[in-house]
Phi, psi and omega in degrees: 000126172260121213238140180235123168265174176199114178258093193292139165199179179271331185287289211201119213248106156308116181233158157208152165278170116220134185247130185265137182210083198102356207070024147233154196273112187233120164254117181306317162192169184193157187162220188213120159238140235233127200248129185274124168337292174302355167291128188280167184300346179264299199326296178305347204275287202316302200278000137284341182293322202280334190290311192286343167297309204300301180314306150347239180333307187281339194258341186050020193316162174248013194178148179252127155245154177225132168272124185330142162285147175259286173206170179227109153332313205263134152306327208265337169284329177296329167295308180307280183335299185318298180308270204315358196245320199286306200330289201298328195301297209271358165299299184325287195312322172321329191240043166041047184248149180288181192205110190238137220233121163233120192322192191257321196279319176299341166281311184290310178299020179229329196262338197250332198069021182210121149330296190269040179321139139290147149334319201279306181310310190306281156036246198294343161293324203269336190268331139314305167314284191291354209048037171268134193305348140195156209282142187318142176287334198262169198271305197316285171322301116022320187273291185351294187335304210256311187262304146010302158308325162289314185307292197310327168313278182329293210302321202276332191269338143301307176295323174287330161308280183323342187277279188264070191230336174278342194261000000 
């Protein structure tokens, strides 16, 4: 199963693949795509909308996942996201793909395994987790990942109730 996370922003929106394959965890591809400030706001939307497609259409994922906005200090960064989240959610609805949504504390506990992990731990889990030679450079790319991860975490830990709730 190929799974595409995305840690939505307005600069810059973090994606990753990742595929459970054997009962490992391998990522297929990950990055950013990146909107230049000086560009107005529907513009910069358009160019993550096209960016997410594009992943879409080449990758074939079988599911999206996003991490829930939780809170924002800044209102005004707390919106931009907000846009960039709806963008992508409807890149997703566009290609009839689901869309699954997990807080920061269900990510970090699935990828770190302890709720409050820091960022560097979240990482360093996600670069383990995947076997990669170092840890993403950009944080964004880097999230994608970890939820992406989470899912697939999830996707497993389901499948073992349901097997057992069928006996």
């Amino acid at each position: 199963m190929v799974v595409l996370g995305i840690d939505p922003g307005l600069a810059i929106t973090g994606y990753g693949l990742v595929e459970e394959r054997e009962g490992r965890f391998i990522r297929l591809a990950s990055g950013c795509i990146r909107t230049a400030k000086d560009t107005a706001s529907p513009l910069r939307l358009e160019e993550i909308f096209n960016g997410v497609e594009e992943i879409i259409r080449r990758y074939q994922p079988a599911a999206m996942v996003v991490e829930k906005l939780f809170f924002c200090k800044n209102v005004r960064t707390a919106l931009q996201v907000g846009e960039a989240r709806g963008t992508v959610i409807l890149a997703a609805a566009k290609n009839r793909l689901p869309v699954f949504e997990y807080t920061p504390l269900q990510v970090k506990q699935a990828v770190a395994g302890y709720g409050a992990a820091d960022k560097a731990q979240v990482q360093k889990m996600v670069q383990l987790l995947l076997a990669l030679s170092r840890c993403p450079a950009v944080d964004d790319e880097a999230d994608a990942l970890a939820v992406a991860l989470c899912h697939l975490q999830h996707r497993r830990y389901r499948e073992v109730v349901e097997g057992s709730r069928r006996k």
